[in-house]
Every structure is written in C-alpha cells, then in structure tokens.
KOLTIBA-670254 format. One record per residue (C-alpha): residue number from 1; y negated, z, x negated. Coordinates in nm, 2 decimals, padded with zeros to 4 digits. Example, Ala and Ser with C-alpha at 12.3 -4.5 7.8 and 13.67 -1.06 7.14 Angstrom:
KOLTIBA-670254
nr py pz px
1 00.45 00.78 -01.23
2 00.11 00.71 -01.37
***
This chain:
KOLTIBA-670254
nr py pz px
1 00.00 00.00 00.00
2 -00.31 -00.10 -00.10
3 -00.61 00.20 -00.09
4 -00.86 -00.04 -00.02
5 -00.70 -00.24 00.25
6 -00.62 00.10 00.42
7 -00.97 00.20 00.38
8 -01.10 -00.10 00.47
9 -00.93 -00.16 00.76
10 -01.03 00.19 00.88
11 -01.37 00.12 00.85
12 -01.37 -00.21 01.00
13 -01.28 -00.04 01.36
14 -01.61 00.22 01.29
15 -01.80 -00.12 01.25
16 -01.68 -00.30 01.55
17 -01.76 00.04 01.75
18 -02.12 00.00 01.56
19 -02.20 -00.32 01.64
20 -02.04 -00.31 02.04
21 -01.80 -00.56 01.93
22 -01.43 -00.52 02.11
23 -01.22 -00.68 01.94
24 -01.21 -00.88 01.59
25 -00.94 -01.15 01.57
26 -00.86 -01.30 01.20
27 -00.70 -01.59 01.31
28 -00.56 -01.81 00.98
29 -00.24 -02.02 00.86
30 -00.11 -02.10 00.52
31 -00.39 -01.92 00.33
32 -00.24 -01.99 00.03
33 -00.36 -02.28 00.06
34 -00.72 -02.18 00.14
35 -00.75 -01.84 00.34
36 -01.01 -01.64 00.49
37 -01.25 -01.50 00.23
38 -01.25 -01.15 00.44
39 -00.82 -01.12 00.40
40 -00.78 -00.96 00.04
41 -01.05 -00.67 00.23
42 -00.80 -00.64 00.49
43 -00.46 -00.76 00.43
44 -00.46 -00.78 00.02
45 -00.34 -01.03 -00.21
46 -00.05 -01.12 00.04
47 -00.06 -01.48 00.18
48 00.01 -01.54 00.56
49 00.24 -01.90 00.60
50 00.26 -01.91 00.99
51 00.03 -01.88 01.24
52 -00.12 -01.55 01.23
53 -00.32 -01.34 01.43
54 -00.52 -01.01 01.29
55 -00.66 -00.77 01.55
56 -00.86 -00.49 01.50
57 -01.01 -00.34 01.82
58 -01.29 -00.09 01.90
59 -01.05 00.15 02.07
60 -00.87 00.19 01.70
61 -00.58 -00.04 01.75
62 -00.51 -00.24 01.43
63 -00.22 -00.54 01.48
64 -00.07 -00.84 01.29
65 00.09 -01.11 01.49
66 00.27 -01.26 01.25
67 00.57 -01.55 01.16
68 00.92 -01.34 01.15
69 00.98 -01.40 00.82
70 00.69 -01.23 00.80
71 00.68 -00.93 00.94
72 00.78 -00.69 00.65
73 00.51 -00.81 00.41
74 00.24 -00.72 00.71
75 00.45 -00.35 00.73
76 00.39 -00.30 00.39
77 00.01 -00.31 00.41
78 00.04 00.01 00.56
79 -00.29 -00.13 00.71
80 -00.13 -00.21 01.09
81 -00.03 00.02 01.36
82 00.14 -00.28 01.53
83 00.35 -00.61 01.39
84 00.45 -00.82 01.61
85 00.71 -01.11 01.52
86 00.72 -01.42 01.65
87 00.95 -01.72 01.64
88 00.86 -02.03 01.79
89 00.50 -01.98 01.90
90 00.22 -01.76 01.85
91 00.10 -01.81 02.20
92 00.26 -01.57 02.44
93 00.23 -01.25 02.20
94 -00.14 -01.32 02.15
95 -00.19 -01.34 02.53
96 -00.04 -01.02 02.59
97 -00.18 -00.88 02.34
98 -00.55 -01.01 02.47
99 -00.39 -00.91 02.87
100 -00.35 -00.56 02.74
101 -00.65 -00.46 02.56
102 -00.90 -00.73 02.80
103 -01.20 -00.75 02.53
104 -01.52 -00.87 02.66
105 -01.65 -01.00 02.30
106 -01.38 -01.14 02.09
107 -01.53 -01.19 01.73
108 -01.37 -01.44 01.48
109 -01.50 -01.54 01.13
110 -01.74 -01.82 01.17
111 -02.05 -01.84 01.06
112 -02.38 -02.11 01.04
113 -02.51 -01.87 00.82
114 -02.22 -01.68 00.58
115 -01.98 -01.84 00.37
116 -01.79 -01.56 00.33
117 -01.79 -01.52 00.72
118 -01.67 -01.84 00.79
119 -01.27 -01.82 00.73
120 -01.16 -01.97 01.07
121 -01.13 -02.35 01.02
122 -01.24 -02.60 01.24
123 -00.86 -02.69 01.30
124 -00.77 -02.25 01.39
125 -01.02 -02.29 01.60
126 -00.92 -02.59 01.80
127 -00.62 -02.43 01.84
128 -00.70 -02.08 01.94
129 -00.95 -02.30 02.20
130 -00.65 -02.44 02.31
131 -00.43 -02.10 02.32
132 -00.70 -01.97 02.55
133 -00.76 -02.25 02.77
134 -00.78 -02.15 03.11
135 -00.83 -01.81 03.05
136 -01.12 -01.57 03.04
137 -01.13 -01.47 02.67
138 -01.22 -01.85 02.56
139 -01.53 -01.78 02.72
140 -01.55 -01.42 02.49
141 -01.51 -01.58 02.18
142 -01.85 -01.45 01.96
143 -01.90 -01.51 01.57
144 -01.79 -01.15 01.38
145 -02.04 -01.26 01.11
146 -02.21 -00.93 01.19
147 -01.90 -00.68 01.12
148 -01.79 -00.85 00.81
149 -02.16 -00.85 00.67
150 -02.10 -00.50 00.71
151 -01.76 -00.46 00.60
152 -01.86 -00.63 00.25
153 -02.17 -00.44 00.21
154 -02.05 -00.11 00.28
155 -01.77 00.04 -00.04
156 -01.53 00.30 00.05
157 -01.44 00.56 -00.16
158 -01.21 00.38 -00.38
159 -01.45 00.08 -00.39
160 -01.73 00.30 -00.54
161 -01.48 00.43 -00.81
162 -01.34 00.11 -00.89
163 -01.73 00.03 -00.93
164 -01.79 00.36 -01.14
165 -01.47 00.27 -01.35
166 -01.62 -00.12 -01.41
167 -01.97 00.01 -01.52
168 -01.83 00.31 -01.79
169 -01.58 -00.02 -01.93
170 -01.96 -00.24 -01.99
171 -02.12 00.03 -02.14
172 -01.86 00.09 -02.33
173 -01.83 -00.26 -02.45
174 -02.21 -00.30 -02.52
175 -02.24 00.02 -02.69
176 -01.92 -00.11 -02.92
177 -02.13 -00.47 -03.00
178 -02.45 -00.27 -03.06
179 -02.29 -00.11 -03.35
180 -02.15 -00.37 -03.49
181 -02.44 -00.62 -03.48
182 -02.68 -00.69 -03.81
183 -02.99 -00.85 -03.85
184 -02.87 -01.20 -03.97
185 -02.56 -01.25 -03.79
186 -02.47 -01.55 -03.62
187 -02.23 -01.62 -03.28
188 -01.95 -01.73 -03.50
***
C-alpha cells in the first residue's frame, strides 16, 4: 500500500465535500498507454487495461470498477472500500453503482483550462456518454477540474516529508559542490 494514495484518496472525499461536488468518476482504459495525469495520486504506479471506473463520493465511499483480472491489483491499493469485477462489460455495474448513490453532479477530469485535469479522452468520454444515455446522470456530468486543483495543491503528511527529505538531499549536494569548487575551474 501506497501512504500517499491512502492519504490522497482520503483527502479527495474532504475535497468533493468542500467543493459540493457528489461524486468524482475517473473513468480511463489502458493507461499504460497514456493515463490520467491524476491516477499515480490515487491509484499509484499500477496501470488499469480494461475499462475502469474510479468513484469517490461525498458520503466517503471510495470504489474501483474494474476488469476481473483486475481486481487484486485495485485491493492492493488499500485505497478502495469497494472493487467491483467485471467481465464482459462495464455497463451494468457502473449503473448500479450511479442507481445506488444517485449524485446530482458527477465530476470527471476534463478540463479547457488544466492539463493535468484533463485525463478523460475524447474517446472515454463518448463512451461513458453513451453508458448513460437515457439516463439522468448524462445530464450530471460536470468538469472535476476544481477538486483535483485541489487535490494537487494541497500535500498530506507524507507529501510534505517526502518534500522535507528532497530539500535536506539539495542542500546537501550544494553544500558538497561548494567545497569543492576553486577559482579557476572549468565544467569539465
């Protein structure tokens, strides 16, 4: 388990209560091949392959909707209260997932104005569009810009001494060069 992801995904749900947003979705597919910037914050260095769906509502729930094969990598974040496999589609597990916690804002990352907000692709978003079709939450669907501005701008604990550690190693490494530099001495 990763301390970050764990503290992360803790204060992502403070955040969404913050900014009177109900539910985040992180909705992404083969992100090895180009994920969501905001996943290493809240899933770690782990890849997702199927069709994935990351929810973290207001009310504290945290879930991963994910492929079967894997389910066990998503347990292991120790970030999730709830994985749920799937087999042949993602669609019936997300809707009752959305039935039974009925958010009136949905946020997913996309962004006009963040990079690092923008995850969803234009493709995970047609067809999410197309997963909720017919249905309420389609209309729901807001940018979550706003709570992962926040989520990257505000360190946890660990993040903080991870930063403390960073800065003591550069100062340590200039102070090192300092001594050994003479008047006279080239790059080489």
């Amino acid at each position: 388990m990763n301390p970050i992801v764990m503290e992360k995904t803790n204060q992502a749900i403070e955040i969404l209560k913050e900014k009177e947003m109900d539910l985040w979705l992180i909705f992404v597919r083969e992100t090895s091949a180009g994920g969501d910037p905001i996943l290493p914050l809240i899933y770690g260095d782990t890849n997702l392959t199927w069709q994935s769906a990351l929810l973290f509502s207001a009310s504290g729930e945290k879930i991963a909707i994910v492929g079967q094969f894997e389910v066990e990598t998503a347990r292991n974040t120790g970030a999730f209260d709830k994985v749920i496999p799937y087999d042949e589609s993602i669609q019936p597990m997300l809707m009752q997932e959305l039935e039974r916690l009925n958010p009136q804002s949905i946020g997913v990352d996309m962004s006009q104005n963040d990079v690092l907000a923008d995850g969803m692709t234009h493709g995970m978003y047609l067809n999410l569009m197309m997963i909720l079709e017919g249905t309420p939450y389609a209309g729901r669907i807001i940018s979550a810009e706003k709570v992962i501005a926040a989520l990257r701008g505000r360190k946890t604990k660990t993040e903080i001494q991870r930063i403390k550690t960073a800065i003591s190693s550069t100062m340590e490494i200039y102070q090192q060069a300092f001594y050994q530099l003479k008047t006279g001495m080239t790059e080489i």
